[in-house]
Backbone as a printed PyTorch tensor [residue, N CA C, xyz], in Angstrom:
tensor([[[-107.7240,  -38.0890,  -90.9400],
         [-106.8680,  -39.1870,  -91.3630],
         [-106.2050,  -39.7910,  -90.1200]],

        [[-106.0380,  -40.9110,  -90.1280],
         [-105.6660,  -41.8380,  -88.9620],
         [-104.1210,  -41.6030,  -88.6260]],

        [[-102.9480,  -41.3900,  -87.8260],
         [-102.1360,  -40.9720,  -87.7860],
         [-101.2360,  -42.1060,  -88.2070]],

        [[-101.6890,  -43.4110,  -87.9260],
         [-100.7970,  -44.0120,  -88.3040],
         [-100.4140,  -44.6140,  -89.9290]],

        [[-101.9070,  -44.1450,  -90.5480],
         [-101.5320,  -44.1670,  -92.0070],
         [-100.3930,  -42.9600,  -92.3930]],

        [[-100.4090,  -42.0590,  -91.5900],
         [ -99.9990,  -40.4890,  -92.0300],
         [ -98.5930,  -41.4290,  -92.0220]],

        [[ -97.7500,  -41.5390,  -90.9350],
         [ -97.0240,  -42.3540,  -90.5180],
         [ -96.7160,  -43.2780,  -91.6190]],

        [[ -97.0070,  -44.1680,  -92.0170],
         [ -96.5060,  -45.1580,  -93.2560],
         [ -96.5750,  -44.2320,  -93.8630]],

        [[ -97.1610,  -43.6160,  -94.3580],
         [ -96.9470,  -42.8950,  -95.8780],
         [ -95.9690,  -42.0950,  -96.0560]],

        [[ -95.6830,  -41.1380,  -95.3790],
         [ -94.4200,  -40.6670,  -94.6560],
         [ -93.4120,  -41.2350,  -95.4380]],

        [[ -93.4700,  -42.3250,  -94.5850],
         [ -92.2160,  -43.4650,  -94.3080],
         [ -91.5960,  -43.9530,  -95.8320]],

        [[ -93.2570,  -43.6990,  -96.9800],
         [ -92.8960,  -44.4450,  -98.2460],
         [ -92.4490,  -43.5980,  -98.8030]],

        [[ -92.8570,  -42.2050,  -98.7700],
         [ -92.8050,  -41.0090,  -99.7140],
         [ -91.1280,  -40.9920,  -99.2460]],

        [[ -90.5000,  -40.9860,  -98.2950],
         [ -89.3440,  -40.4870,  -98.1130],
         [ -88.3060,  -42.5280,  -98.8330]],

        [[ -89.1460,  -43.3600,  -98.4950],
         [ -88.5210,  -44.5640,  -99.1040],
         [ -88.2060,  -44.2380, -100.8040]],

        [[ -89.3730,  -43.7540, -101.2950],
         [ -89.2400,  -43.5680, -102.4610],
         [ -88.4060,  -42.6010, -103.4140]],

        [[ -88.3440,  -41.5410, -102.8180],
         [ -87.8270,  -39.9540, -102.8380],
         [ -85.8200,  -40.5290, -102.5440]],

        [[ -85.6920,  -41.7350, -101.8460],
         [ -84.4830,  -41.9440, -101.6600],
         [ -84.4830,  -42.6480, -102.8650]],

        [[ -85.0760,  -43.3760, -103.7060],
         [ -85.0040,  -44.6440, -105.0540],
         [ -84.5130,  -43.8980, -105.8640]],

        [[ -85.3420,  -42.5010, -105.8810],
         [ -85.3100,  -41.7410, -107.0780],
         [ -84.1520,  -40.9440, -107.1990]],

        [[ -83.7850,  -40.8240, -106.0140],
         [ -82.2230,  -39.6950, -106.0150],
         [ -81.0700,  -40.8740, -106.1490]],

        [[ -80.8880,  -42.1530, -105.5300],
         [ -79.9900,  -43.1160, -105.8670],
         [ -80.4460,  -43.2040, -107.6270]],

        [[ -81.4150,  -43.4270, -108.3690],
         [ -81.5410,  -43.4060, -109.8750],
         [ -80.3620,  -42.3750, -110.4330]],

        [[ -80.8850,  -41.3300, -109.7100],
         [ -79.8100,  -39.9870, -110.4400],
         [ -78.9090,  -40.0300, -110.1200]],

        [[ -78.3060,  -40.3970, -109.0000],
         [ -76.7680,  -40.2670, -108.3970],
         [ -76.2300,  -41.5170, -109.2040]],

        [[ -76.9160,  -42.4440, -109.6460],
         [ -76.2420,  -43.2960, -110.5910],
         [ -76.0680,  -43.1140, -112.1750]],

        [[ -76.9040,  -42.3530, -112.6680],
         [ -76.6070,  -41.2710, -113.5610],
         [ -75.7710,  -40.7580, -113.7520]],

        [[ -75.7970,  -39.9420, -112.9060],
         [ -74.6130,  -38.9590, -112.6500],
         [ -72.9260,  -39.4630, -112.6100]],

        [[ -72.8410,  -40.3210, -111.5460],
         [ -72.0790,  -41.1960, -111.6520],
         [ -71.7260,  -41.8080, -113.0710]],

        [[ -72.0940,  -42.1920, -113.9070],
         [ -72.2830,  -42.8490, -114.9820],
         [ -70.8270,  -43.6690, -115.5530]],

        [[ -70.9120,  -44.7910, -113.6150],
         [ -69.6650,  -45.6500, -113.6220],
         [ -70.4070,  -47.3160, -113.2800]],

        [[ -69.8220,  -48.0220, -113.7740],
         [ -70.8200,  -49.5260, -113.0950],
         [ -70.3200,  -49.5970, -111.8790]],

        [[ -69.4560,  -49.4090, -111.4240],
         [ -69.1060,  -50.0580, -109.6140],
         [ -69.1560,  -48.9210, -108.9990]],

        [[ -69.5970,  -47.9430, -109.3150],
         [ -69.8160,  -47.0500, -108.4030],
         [ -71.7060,  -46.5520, -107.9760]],

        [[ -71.8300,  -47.2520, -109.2330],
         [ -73.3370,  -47.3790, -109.4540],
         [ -73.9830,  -48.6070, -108.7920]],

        [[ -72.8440,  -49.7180, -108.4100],
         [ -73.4290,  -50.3970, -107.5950],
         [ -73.1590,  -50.3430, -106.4660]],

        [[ -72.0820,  -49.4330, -105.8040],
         [ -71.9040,  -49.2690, -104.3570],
         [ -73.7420,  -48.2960, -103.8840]],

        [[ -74.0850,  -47.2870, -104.4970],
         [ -75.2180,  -46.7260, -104.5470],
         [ -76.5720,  -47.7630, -104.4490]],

        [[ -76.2050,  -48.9020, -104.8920],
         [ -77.3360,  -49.9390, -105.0340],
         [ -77.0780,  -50.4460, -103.7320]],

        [[ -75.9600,  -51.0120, -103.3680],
         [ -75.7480,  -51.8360, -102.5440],
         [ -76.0030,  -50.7730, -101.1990]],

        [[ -76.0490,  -49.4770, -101.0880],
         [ -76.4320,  -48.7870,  -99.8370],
         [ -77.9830,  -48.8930,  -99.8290]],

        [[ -78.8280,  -49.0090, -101.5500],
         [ -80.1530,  -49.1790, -101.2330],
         [ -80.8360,  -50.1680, -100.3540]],

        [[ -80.0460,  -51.5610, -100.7180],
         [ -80.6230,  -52.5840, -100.2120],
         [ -80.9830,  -52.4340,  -98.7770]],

        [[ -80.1570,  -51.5110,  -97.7580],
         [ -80.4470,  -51.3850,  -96.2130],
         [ -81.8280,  -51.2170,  -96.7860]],

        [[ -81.6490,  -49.7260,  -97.1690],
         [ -83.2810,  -49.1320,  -97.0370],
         [ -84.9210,  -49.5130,  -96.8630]],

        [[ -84.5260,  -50.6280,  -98.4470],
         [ -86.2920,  -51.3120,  -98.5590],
         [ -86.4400,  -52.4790,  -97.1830]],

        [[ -85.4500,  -53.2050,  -96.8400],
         [ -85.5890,  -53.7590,  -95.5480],
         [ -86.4490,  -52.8160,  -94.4580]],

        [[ -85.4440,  -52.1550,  -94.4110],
         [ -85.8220,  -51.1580,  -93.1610],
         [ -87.0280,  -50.8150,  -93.1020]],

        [[ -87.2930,  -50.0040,  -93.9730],
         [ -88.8020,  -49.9510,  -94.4830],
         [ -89.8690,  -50.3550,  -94.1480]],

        [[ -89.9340,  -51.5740,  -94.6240],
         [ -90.2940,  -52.8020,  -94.7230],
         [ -91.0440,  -52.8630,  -93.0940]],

        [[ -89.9960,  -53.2490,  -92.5140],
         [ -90.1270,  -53.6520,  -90.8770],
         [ -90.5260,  -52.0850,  -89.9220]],

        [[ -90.3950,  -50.8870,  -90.2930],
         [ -90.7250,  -49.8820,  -89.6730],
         [ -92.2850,  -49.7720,  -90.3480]],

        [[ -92.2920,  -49.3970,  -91.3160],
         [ -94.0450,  -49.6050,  -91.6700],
         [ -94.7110,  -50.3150,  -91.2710]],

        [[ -94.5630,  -51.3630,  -91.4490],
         [ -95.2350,  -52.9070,  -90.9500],
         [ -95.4080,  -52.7830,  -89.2880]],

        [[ -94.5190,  -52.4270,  -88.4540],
         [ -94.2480,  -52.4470,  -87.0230],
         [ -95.6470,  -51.4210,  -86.6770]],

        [[ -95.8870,  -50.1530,  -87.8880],
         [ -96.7250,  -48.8210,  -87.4720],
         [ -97.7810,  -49.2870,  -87.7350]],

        [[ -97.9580,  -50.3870,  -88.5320],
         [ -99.4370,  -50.8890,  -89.1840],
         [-100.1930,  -51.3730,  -87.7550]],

        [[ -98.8520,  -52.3410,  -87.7130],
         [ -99.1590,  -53.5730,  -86.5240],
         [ -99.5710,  -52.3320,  -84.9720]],

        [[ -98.8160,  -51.7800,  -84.8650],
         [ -98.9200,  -50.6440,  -83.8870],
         [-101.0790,  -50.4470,  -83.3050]],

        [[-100.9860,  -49.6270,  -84.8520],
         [-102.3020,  -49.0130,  -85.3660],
         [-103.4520,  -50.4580,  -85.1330]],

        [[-103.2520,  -52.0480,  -85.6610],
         [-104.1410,  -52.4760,  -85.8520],
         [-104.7570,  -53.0550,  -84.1790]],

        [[-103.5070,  -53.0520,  -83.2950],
         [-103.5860,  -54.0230,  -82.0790],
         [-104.6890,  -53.5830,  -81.0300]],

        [[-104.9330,  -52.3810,  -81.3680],
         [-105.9090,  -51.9370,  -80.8740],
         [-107.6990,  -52.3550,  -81.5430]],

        [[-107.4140,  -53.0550,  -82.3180],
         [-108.4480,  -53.0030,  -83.4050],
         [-109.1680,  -54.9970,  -83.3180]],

        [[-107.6160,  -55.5960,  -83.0550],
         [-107.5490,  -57.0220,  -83.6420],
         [-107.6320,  -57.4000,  -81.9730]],

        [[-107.9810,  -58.7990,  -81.5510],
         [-108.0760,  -59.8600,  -80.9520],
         [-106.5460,  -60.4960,  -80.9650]],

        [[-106.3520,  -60.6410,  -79.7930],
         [-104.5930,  -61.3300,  -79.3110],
         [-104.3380,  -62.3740,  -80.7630]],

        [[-105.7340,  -63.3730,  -80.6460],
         [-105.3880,  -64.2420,  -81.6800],
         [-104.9650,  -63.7520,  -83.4560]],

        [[-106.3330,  -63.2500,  -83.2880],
         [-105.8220,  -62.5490,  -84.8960],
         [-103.9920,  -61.7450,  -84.8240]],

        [[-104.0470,  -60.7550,  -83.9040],
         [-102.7500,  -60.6200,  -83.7910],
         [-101.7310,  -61.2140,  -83.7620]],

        [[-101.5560,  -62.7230,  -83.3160],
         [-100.5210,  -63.3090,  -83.6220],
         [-100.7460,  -64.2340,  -84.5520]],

        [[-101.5810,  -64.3590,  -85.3200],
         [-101.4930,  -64.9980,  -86.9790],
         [-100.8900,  -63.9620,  -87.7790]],

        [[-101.3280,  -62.0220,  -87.7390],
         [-100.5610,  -61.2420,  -88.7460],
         [ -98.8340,  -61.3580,  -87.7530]],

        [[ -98.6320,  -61.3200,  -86.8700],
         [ -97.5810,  -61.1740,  -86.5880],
         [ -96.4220,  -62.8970,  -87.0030]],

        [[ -97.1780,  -63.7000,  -86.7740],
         [ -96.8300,  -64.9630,  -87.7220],
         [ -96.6330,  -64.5700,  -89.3340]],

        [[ -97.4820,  -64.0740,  -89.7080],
         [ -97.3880,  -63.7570,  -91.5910],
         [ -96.2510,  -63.1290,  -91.2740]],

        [[ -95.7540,  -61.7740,  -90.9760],
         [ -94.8860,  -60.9620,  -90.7470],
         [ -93.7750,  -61.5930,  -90.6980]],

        [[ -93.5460,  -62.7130,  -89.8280],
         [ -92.4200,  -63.1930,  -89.3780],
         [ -92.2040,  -64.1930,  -90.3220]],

        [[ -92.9030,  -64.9460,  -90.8460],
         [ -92.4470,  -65.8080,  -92.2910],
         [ -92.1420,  -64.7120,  -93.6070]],

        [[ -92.5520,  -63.8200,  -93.9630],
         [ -92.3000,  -62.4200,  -95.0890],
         [ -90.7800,  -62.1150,  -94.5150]],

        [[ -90.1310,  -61.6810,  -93.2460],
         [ -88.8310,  -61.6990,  -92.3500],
         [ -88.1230,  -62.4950,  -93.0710]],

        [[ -88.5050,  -63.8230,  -92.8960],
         [ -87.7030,  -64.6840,  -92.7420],
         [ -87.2260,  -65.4250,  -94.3550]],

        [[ -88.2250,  -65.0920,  -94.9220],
         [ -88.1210,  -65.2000,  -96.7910],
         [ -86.7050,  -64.6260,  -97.0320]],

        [[ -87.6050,  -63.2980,  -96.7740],
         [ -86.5070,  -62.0080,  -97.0900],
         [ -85.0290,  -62.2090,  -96.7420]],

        [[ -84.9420,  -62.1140,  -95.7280],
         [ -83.6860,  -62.0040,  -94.9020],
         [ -82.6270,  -63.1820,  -95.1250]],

        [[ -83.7310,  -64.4500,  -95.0760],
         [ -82.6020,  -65.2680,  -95.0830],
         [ -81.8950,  -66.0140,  -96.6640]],

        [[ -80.7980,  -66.0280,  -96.1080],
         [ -80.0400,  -66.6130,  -97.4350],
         [ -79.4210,  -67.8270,  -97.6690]]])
């Protein structure tokens, strides 16, 4: 297996494994504003994510891709950024 898939996957299993314990800690909690301070710490996360996976993909592919092709995915990347992020 290629290390840098190992690497994203990693990255999701522990992204995900955090969704699922904020689910329960809001449970548990079983308050609305405290259930959304728990939300509102998620939102860092899927960002983060997001841009650390993507960075390991990009990592993994540059060896693979042509300068050009590389800066059309790194163009996609940076418009998906810029969706996201901006408000």
């Amino acid at each position: 297996m290629d290390k840098y898939v190992s690497w994203m996957a990693i990255l999701r299993l522990l992204s995900g494994s955090a969704e699922i314990t904020a689910a329960l800690i809001m449970l548990r909690l079983n308050q609305v504003d405290k259930a959304l301070a728990v939300n509102s710490a998620l939102a860092l996360v899927g960002p983060t994510v997001l841009v650390l996976t993507t960075a390991i993909g990009l990592t993994g592919m540059a060896q693979n891709l042509s300068p050009s092709k590389l800066c059309w995915v790194a163009a996609g990347v940076s418009c998906l950024l810029i969706g996201i992020l901006k408000k």
